[in-house]
Every structure is written in structure tokens, then in C-alpha cells.
Gaussian input, Z-matrix of N, CA and C with variables (Angstrom, degrees):
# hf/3-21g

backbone

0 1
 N
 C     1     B1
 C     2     B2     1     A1
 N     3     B3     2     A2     1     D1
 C     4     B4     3     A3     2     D2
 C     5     B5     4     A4     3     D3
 N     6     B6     5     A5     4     D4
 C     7     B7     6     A6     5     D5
 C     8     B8     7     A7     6     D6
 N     9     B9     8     A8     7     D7
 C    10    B10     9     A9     8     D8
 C    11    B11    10    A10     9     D9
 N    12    B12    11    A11    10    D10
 C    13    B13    12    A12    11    D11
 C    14    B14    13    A13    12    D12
 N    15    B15    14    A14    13    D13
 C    16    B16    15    A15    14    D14
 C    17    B17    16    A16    15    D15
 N    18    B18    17    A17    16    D16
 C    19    B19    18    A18    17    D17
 C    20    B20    19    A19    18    D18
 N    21    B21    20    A20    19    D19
 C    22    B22    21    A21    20    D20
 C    23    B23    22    A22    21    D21
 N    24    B24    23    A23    22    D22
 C    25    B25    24    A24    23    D23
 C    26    B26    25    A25    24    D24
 N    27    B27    26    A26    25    D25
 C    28    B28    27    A27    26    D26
 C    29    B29    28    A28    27    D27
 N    30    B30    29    A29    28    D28
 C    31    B31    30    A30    29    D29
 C    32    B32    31    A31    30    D30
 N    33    B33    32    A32    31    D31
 C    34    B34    33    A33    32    D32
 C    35    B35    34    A34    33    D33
 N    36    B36    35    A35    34    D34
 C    37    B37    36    A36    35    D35
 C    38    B38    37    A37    36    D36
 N    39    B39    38    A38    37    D37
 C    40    B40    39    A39    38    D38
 C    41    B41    40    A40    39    D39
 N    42    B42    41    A41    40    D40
 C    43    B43    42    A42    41    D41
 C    44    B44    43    A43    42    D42
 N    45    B45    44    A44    43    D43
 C    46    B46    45    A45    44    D44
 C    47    B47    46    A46    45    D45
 N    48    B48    47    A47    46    D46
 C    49    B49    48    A48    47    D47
 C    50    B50    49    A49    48    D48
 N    51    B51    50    A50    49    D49
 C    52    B52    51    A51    50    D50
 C    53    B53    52    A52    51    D51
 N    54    B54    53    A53    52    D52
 C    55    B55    54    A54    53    D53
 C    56    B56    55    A55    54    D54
 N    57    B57    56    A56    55    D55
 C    58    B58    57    A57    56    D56
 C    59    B59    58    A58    57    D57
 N    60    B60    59    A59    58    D58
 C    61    B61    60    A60    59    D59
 C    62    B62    61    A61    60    D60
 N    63    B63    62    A62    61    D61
 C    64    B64    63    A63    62    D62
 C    65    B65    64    A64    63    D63
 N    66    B66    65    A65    64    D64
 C    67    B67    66    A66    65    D65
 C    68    B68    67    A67    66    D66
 N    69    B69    68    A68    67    D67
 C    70    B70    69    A69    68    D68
 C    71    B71    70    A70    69    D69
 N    72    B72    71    A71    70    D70
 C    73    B73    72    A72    71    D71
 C    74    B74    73    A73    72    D72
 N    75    B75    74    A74    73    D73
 C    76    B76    75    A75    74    D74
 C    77    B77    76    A76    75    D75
 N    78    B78    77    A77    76    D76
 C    79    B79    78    A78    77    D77
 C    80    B80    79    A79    78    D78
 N    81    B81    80    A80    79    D79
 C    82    B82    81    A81    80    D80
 C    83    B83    82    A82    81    D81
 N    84    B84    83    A83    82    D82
 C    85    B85    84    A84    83    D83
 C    86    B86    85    A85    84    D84
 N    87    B87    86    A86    85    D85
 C    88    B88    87    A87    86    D86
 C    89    B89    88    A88    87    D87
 N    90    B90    89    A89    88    D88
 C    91    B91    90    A90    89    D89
 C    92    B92    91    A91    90    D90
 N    93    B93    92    A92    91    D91
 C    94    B94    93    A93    92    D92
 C    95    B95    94    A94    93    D93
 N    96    B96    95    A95    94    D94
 C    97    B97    96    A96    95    D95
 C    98    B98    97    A97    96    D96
 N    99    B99    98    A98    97    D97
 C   100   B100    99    A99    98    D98
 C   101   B101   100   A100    99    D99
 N   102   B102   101   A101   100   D100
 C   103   B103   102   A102   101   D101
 C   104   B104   103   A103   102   D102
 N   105   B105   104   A104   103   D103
 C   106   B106   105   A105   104   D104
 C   107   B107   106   A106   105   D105
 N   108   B108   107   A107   106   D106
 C   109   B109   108   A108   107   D107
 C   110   B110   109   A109   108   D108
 N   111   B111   110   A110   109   D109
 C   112   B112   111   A111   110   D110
 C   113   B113   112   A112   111   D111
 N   114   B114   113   A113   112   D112
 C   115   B115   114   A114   113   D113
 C   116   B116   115   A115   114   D114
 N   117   B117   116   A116   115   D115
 C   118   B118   117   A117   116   D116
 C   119   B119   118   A118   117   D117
 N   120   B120   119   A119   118   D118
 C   121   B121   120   A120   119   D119
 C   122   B122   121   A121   120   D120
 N   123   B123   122   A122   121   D121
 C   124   B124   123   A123   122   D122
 C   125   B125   124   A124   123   D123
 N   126   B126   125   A125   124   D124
 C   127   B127   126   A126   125   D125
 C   128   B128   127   A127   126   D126
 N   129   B129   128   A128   127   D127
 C   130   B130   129   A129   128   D128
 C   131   B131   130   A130   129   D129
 N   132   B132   131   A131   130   D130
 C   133   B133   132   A132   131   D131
 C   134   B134   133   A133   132   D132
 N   135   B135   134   A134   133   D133
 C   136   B136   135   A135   134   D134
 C   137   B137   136   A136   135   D135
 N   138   B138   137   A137   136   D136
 C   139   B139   138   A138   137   D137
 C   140   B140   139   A139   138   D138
 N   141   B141   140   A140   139   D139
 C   142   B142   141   A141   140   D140
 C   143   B143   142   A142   141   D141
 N   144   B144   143   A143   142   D142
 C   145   B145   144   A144   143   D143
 C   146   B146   145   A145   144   D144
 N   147   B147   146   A146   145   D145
 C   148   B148   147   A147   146   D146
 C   149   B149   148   A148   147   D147
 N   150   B150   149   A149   148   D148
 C   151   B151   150   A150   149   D149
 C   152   B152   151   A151   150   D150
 N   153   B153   152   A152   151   D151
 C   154   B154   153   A153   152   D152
 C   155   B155   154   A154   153   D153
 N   156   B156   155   A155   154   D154
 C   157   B157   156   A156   155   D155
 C   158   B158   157   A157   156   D156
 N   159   B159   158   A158   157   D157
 C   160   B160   159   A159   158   D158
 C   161   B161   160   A160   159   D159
 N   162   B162   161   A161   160   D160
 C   163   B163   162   A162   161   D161
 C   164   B164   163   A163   162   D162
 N   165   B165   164   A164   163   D163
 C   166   B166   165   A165   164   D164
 C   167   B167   166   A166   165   D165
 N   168   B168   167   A167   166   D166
 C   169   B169   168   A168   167   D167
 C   170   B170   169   A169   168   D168
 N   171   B171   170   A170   169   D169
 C   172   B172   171   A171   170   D170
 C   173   B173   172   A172   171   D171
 N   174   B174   173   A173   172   D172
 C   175   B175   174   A174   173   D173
 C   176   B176   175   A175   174   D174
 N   177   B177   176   A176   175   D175
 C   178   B178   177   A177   176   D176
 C   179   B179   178   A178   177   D177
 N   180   B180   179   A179   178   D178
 C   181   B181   180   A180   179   D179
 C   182   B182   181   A181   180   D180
 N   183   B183   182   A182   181   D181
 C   184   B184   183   A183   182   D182
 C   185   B185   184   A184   183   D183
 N   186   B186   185   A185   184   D184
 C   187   B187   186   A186   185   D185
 C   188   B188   187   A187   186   D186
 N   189   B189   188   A188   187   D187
 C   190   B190   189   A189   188   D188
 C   191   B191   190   A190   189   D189
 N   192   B192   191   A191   190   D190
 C   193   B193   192   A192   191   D191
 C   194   B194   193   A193   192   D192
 N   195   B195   194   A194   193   D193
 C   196   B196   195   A195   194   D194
 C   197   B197   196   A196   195   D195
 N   198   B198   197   A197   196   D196
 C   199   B199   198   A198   197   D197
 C   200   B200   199   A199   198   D198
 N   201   B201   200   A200   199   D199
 C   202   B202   201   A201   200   D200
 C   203   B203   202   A202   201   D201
 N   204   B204   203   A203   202   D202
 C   205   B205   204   A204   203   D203
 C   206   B206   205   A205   204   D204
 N   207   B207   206   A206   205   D205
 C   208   B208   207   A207   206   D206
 C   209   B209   208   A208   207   D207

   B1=1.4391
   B2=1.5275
   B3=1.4828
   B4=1.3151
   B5=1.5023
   B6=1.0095
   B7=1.6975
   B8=0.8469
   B9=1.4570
   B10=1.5974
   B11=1.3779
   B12=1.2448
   B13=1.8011
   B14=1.6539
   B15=1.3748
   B16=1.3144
   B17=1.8144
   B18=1.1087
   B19=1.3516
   B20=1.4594
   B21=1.3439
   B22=1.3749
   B23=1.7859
   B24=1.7988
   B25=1.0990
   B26=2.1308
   B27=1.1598
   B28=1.3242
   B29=1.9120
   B30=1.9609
   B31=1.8457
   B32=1.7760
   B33=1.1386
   B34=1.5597
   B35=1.3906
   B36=1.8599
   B37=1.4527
   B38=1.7361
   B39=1.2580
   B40=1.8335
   B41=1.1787
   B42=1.0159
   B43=1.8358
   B44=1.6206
   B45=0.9869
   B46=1.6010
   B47=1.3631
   B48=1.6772
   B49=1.6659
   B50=1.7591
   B51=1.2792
   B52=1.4059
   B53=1.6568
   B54=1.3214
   B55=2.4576
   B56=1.4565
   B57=1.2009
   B58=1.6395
   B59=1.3224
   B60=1.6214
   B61=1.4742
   B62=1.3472
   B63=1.3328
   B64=1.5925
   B65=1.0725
   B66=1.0388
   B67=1.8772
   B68=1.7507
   B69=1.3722
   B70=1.1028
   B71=1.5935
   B72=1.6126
   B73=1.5548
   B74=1.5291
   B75=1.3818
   B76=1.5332
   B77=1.4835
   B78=1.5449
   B79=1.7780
   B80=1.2779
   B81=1.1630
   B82=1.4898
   B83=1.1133
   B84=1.2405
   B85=1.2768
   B86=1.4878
   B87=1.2116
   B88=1.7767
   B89=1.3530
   B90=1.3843
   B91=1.3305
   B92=1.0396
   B93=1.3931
   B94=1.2907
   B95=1.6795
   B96=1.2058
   B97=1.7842
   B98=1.5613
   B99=1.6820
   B100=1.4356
   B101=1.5365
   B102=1.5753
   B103=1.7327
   B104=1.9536
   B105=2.0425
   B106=1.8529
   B107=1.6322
   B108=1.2888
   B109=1.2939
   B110=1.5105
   B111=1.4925
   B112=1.7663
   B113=1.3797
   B114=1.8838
   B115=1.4909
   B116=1.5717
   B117=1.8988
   B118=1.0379
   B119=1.6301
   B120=1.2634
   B121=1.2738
   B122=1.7009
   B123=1.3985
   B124=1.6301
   B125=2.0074
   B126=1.0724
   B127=1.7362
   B128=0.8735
   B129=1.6462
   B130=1.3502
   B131=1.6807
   B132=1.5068
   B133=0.5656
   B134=2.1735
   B135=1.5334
   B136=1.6280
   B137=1.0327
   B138=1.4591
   B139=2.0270
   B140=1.5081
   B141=1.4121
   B142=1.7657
   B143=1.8470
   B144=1.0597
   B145=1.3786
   B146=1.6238
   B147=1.1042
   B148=1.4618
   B149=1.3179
   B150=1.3946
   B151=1.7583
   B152=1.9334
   B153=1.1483
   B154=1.6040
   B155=1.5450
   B156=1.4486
   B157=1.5163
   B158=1.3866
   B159=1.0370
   B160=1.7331
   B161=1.4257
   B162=1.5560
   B163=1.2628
   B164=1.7228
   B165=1.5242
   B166=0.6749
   B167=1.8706
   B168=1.1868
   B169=1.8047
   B170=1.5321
   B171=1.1939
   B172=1.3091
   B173=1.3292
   B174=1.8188
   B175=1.5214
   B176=1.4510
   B177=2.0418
   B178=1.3970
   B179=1.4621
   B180=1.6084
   B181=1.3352
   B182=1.7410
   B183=1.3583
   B184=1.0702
   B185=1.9704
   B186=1.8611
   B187=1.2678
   B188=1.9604
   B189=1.3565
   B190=1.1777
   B191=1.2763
   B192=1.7279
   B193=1.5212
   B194=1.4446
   B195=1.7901
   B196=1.3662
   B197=1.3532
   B198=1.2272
   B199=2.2038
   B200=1.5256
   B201=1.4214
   B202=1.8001
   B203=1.3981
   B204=1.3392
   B205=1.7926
   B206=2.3402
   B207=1.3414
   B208=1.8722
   B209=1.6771
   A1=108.70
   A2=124.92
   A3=119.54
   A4=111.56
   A5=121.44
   A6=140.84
   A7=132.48
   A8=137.74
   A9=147.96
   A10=125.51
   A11=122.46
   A12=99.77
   A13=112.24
   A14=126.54
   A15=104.96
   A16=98.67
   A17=132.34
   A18=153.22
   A19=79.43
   A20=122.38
   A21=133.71
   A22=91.15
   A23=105.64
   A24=103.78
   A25=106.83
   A26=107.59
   A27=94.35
   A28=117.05
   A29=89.29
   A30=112.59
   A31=103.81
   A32=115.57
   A33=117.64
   A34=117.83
   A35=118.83
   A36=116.28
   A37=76.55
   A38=96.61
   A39=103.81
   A40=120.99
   A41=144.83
   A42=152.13
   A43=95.95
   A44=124.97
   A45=120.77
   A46=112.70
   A47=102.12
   A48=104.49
   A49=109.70
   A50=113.49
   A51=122.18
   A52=91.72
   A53=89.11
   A54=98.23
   A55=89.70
   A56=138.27
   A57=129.72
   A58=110.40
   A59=118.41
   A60=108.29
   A61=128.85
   A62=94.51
   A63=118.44
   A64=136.76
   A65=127.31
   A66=154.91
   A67=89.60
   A68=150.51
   A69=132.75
   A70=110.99
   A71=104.86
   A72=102.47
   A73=96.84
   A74=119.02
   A75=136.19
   A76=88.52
   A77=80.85
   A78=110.69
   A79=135.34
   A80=116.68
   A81=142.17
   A82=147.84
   A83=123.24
   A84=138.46
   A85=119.36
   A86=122.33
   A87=138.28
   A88=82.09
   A89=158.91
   A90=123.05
   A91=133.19
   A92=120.04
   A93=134.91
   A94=112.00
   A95=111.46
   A96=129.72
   A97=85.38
   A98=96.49
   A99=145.16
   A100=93.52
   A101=109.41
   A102=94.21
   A103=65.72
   A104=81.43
   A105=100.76
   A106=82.38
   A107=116.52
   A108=132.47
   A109=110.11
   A110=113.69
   A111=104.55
   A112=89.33
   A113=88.87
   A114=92.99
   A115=122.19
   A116=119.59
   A117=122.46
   A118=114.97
   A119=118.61
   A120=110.22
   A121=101.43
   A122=114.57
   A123=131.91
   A124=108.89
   A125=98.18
   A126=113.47
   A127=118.42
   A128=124.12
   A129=116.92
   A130=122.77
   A131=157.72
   A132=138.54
   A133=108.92
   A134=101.22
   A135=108.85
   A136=113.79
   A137=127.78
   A138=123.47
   A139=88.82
   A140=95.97
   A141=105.04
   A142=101.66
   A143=97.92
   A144=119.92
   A145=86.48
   A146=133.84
   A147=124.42
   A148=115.29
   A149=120.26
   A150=120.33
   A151=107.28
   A152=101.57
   A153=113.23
   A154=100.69
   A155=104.21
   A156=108.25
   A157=85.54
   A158=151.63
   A159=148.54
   A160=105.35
   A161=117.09
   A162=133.94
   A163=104.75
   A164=120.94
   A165=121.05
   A166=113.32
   A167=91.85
   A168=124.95
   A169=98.15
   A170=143.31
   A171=139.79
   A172=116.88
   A173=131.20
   A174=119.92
   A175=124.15
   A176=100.55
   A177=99.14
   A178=139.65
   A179=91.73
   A180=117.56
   A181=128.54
   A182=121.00
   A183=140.47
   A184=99.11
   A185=92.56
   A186=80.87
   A187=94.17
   A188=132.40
   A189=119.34
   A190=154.67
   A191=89.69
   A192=119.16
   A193=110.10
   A194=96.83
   A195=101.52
   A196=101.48
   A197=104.80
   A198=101.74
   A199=104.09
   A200=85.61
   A201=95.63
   A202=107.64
   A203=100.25
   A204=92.65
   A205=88.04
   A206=79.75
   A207=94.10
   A208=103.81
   D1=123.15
   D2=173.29
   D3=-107.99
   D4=123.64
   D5=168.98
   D6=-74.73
   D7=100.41
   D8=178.65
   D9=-65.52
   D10=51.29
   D11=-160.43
   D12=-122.63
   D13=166.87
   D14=167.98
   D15=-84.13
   D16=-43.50
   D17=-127.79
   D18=-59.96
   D19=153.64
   D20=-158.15
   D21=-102.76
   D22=142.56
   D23=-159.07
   D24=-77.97
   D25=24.05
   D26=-173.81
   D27=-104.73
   D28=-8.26
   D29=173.49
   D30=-88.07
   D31=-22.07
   D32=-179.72
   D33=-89.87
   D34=-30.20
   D35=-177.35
   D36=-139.33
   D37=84.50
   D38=157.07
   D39=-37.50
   D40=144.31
   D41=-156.79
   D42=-115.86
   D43=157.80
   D44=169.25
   D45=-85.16
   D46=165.16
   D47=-166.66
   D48=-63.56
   D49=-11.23
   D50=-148.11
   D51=-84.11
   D52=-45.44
   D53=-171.07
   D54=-67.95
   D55=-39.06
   D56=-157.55
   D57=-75.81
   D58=-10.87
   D59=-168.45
   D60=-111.17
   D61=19.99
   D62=147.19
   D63=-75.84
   D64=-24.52
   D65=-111.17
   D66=-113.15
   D67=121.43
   D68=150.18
   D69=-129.71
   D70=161.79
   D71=178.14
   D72=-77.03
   D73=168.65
   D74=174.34
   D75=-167.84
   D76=159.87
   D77=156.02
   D78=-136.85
   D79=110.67
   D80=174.93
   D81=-59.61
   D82=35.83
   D83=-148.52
   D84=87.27
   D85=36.31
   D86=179.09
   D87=84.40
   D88=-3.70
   D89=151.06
   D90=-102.34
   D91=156.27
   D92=-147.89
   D93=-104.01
   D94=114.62
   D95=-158.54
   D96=-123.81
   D97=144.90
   D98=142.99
   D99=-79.36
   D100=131.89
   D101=162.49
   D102=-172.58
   D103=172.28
   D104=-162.99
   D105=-132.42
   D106=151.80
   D107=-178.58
   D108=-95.01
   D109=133.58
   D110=-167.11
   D111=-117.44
   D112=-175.54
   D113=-176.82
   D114=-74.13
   D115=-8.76
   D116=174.96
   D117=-69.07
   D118=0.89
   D119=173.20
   D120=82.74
   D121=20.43
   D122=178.98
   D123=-107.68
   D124=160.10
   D125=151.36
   D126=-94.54
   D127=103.97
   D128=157.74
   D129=-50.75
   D130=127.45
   D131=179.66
   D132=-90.85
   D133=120.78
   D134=177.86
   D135=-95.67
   D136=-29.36
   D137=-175.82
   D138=-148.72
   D139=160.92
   D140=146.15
   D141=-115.09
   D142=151.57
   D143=-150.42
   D144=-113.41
   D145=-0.76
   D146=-171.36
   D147=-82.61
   D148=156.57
   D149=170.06
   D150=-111.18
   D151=44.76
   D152=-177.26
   D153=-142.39
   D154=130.11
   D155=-158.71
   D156=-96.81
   D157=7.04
   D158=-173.58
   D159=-93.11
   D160=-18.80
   D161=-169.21
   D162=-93.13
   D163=-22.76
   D164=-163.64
   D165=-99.94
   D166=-12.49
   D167=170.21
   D168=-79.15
   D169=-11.43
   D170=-160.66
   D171=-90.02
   D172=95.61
   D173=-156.16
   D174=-66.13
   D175=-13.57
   D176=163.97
   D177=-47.85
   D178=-58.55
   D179=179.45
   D180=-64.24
   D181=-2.24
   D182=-172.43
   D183=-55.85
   D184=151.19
   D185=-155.83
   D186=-75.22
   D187=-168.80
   D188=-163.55
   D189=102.74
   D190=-67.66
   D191=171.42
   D192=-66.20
   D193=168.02
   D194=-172.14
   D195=-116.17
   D196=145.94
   D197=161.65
   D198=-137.60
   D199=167.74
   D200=172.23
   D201=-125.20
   D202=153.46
   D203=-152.71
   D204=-115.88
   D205=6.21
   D206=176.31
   D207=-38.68

């Protein structure tokens, strides 16, 4: 089955309560990240949360990556 949607795939195949409760907002240099806290004592980064597409060009912020907010 292939699916057309904009709706972001995490409102269509709900995630369990257990993966979400890592998950916190932060900000990263004035932008605004989804990211999950690991065991390295890092942010995983999961979304950028921004409405500025210049932010989204940014190789830091990529979703994935890690930062330290130390």
C-alpha cells in the first residue's frame, strides 16, 4: 500500500508511549529541536521544529545527529 499524505508519519503510525518519553523540546542556537536524551549524556537530534527553511539547510541540526548542550 503506498500513502500520499503530508501529515507527518508519526500522527498516522503512532509510536508507543514508551519511545516518546525521551523526546524533549530544546533550543539550539535559537532553533527549535525535537531531540531524545541518550545514554552518552547527548541529544539525539529527532525533528527540527522550526518554520524557517534556512534552519533546515543547517548540517548541525540534521535530524540524527548528536549535540551537547554542556
Amino acid at each position: 500500500m503506498i500513502l500520499y499524505t503530508m501529515v507527518p508519519l508519526e500522527q498516522v503510525f503512532p509510536y508507543s508511549e514508551e519511545e516518546g518519553n525521551n523526546q524533549v523540546m530544546i533550543s539550539y542556537n535559537g532553533i527549535p529541536l525535537m531531540a531524545e536524551w541518550t545514554e552518552n549524556h547527548e541529544y539525539r537530534i529527532v525533528r527540527v521544529m522550526s518554520t524557517d527553511p534556512n534552519h533546515y539547510m543547517d548540517p548541525v541540526c540534521k535530524p540524527g545527529s548528536t549535540i551537547s548542550l554542556r
